[in-house]
N, C-alpha and C positions, 0 to 999 in steps of 0.2 A: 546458471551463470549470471553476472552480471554485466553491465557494461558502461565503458568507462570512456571521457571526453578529456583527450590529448592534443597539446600542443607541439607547434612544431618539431621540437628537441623532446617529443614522448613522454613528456612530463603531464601525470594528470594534473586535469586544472579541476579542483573543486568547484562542490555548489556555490560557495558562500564566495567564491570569484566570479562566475558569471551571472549568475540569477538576480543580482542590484543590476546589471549593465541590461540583463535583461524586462526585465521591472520599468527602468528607467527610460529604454527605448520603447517599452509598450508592444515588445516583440515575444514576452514568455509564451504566448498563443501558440507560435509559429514551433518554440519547443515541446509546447501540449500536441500537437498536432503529429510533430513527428515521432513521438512516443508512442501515439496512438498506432500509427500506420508500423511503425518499425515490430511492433509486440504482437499485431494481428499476424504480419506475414511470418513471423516467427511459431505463432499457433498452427499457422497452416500449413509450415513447414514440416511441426512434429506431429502433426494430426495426419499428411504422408506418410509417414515413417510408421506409422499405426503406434505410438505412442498417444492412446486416449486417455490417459488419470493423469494430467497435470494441470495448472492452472497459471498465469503469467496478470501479475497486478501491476495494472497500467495507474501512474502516479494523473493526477487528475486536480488540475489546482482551481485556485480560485477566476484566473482568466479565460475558464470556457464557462464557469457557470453563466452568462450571457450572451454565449456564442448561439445568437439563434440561428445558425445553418447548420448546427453541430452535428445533429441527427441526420440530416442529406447526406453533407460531408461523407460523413461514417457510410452511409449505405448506396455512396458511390464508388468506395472502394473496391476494389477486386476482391477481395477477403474479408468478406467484416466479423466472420468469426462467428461460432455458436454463441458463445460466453460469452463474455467481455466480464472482467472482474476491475472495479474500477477503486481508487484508493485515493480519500480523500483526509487530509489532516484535519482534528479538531477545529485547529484555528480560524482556517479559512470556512467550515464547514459555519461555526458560531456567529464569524463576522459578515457572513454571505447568505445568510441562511434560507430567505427568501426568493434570491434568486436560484440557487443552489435547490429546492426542493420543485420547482420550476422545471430546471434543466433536464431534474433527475425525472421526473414524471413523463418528459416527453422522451425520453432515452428506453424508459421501459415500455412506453406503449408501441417502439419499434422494433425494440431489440429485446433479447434475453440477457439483461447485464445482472451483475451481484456487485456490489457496495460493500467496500470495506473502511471503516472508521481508523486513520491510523493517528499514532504519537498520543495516545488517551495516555491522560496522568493519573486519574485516579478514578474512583467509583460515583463519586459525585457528580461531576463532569459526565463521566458516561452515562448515569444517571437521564442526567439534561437532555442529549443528544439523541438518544433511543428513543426519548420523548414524544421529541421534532420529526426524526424520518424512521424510517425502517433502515435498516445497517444489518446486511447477509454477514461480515465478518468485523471481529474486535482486535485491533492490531496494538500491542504497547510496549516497551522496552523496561522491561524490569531490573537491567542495571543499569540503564541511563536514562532514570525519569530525571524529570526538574527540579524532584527535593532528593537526588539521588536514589542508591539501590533502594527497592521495595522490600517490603518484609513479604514473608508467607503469607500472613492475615490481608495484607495489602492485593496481593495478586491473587488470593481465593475473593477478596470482595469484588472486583472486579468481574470476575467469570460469574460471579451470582448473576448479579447485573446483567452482563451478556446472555446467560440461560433464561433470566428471568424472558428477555426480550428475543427468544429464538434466534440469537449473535451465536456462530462458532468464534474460540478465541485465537488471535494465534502473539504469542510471547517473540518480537522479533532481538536480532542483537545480541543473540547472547552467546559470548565469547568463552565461558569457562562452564567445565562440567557441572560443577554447584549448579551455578542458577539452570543449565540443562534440565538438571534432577528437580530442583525447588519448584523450578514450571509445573513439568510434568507431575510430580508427586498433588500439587494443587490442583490440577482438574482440567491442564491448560490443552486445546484440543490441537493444535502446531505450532511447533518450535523451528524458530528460525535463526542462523548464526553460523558463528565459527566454535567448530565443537574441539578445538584444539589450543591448548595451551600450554607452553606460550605457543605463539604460530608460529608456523614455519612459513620463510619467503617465497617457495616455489609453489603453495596454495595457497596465497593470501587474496587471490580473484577466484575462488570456489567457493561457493556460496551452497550450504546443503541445506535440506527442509527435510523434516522427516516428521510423520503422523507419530502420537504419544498414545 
């Protein structure tokens, strides 16, 4: 499932409307924060349930890479979770790097987290970044990169790259059976998307994962 931030009149409000108000107030902290706590007790909730093979990737920006209470924070929570699978975009990963490889060092000497690299455009780039730190997962969207749809040869360099550096992949976004299959036939280890096209309005908040 995912979940979604509405306004009064139940209209979702995208990222791309609060995330500059947020930025600008110096408050995105406070929505890293509650992401964090909202996704643990959510783990906890289905780890009750005896549902143990799933995983929940908590989005992870560039305003806690300096949070030095981050690690408290987290392990004063009621739940803090076996895992923690944390998901960090390229950009802020490249433009932060130093604080970011910091943050991420005291997070593992507390906790048991995995690191996921998401939004990679190409194999060069990830190249770079497997460099820098360890990344447990490879996250990319292969019909919505920035020079548009990937080819095959495009999405198999990519998982080289990942293998190469012990990265599982996972191909998120993806809307139509084709790229489903292009993934998977390339070597991709989860696919993430809507597997139905066109969609239909009464599943268009179900969100399926399935191992390849």
């Amino acid at each position: 499932a995912r979940s979604v931030i509405l306004d009064s009149h139940n209209k979702v409000i995208e990222p791309k409307e609060f995330l500059p108000v947020l930025k600008k107030t110096n408050t995105l902290i406070t929505l890293d924060r509650w992401i964090i706590r909202s996704s643990m007790e959510e783990v906890a909730r289905l780890t009750a349930q005896g549902n143990l093979k799933f995983g929940v990737l908590i989005p992870f920006s560039y305003a806690l890479f300096d949070d030095q209470i981050l690690a408290e924070w987290i392990d004063s929570l009621a739940e803090p979770g076996k895992t923690m699978i944390f998901e960090v975009t390229v950009s802020d990963f490249l433009n932060n790097t130093h604080l970011a490889k910091l943050q991420f060092a005291q997070l593992r000497d507390k906790f048991d987290i995995a690191l996921t690299l998401a939004n990679v455009p190409d194999s060069e780039v990830l190249e770079k970044c497997l460099g820098l730190e360890k990344f447990d997962y490879v996250m990319f969207s292969p019909e919505y990169s920035a020079e548009g749809a990937m080819s095959q040869n495009q999405i198999q360099d990519i998982i080289k790259i990942a293998k190469k550096h012990n990265a599982l992949t996972i191909a998120s976004k993806i809307d139509t059976g084709q790229y489903m299959m292009l993934s998977a036939n390339a070597g991709v280890d989860y696919v993430i998307g809507y597997f139905i096209n066109p969609q239909l309005e009464h599943i268009t908040l179900s969100e399926t994962v399935e191992i390849t």
